[in-house]
C-alpha positions as CSV (number, residue, x, y, z in Angstrom):
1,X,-0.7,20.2,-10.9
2,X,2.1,20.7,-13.6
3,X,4.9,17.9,-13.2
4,X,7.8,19.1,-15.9
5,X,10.9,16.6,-16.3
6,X,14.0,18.1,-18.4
7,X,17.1,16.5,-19.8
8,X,19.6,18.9,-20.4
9,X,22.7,17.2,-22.5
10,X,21.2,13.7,-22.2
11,X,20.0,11.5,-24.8
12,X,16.6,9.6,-23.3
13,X,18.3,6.4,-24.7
14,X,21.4,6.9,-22.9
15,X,19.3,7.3,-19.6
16,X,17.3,4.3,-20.3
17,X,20.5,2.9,-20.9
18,X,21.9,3.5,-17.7
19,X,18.7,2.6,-15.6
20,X,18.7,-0.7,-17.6
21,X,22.4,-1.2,-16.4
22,X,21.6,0.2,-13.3
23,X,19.1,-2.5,-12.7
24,X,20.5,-5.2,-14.0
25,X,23.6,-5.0,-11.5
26,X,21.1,-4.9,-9.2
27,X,18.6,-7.6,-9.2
28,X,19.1,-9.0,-5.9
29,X,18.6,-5.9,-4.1
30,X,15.9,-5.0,-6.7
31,X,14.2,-8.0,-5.3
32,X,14.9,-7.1,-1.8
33,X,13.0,-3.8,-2.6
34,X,10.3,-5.1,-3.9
35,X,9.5,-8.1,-1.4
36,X,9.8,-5.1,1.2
37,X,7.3,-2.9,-1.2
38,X,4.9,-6.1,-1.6
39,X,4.7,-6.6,2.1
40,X,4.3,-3.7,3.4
41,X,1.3,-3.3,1.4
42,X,-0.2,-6.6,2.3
43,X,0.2,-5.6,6.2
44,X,-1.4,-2.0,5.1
45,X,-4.1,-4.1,3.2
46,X,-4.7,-6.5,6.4
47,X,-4.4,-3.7,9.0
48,X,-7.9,-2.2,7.3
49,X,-9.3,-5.1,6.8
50,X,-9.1,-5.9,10.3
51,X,-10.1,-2.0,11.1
52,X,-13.1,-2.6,8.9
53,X,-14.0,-5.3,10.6
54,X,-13.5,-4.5,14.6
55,X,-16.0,-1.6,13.0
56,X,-18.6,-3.9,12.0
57,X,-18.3,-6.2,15.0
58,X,-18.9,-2.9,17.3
59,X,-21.8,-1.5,15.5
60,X,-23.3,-5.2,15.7
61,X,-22.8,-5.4,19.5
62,X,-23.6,-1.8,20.1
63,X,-26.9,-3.1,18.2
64,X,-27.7,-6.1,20.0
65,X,-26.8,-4.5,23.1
66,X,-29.2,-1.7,22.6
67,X,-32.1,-4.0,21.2
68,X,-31.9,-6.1,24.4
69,X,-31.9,-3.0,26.5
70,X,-35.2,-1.6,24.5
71,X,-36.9,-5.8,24.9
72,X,-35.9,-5.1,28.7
73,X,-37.8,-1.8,29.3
């Protein structure tokens, strides 16, 4: 993977510059992007946790089930 950036008739200050200004216009919906950012990667965090452990809940069951099946036999 090659990833080239160019600036043609830009000064890197001046665009550092103008994010800086940029962003500090901004802050409020700055914020508001990264509350949205922050949460939605809790819920991603949460929705595997939970996935990881329906998983290990079935494979427990799925055990017990089958061990009291075998005692049964």
């Amino acid at each position: 993977m090659k990833i080239e950036i160019k600036f043609e008739g830009e000064n890197v200050q001046q665009i550092f510059e103008e994010i800086k200004k940029f962003l500090e216009g901004n802050k409020e919906e700055i914020k508001r992007l990264i509350r949205f950012i922050a949460n939605e990667t809790i819920d991603a965090l949460e929705d595997k946790k939970i996935l990881d452990r329906g998983a290990e809940l079935y494979i427990k069951i799925n055990r017990a089930i089958n061990w009291k099946y075998r005692q049964e036999k």
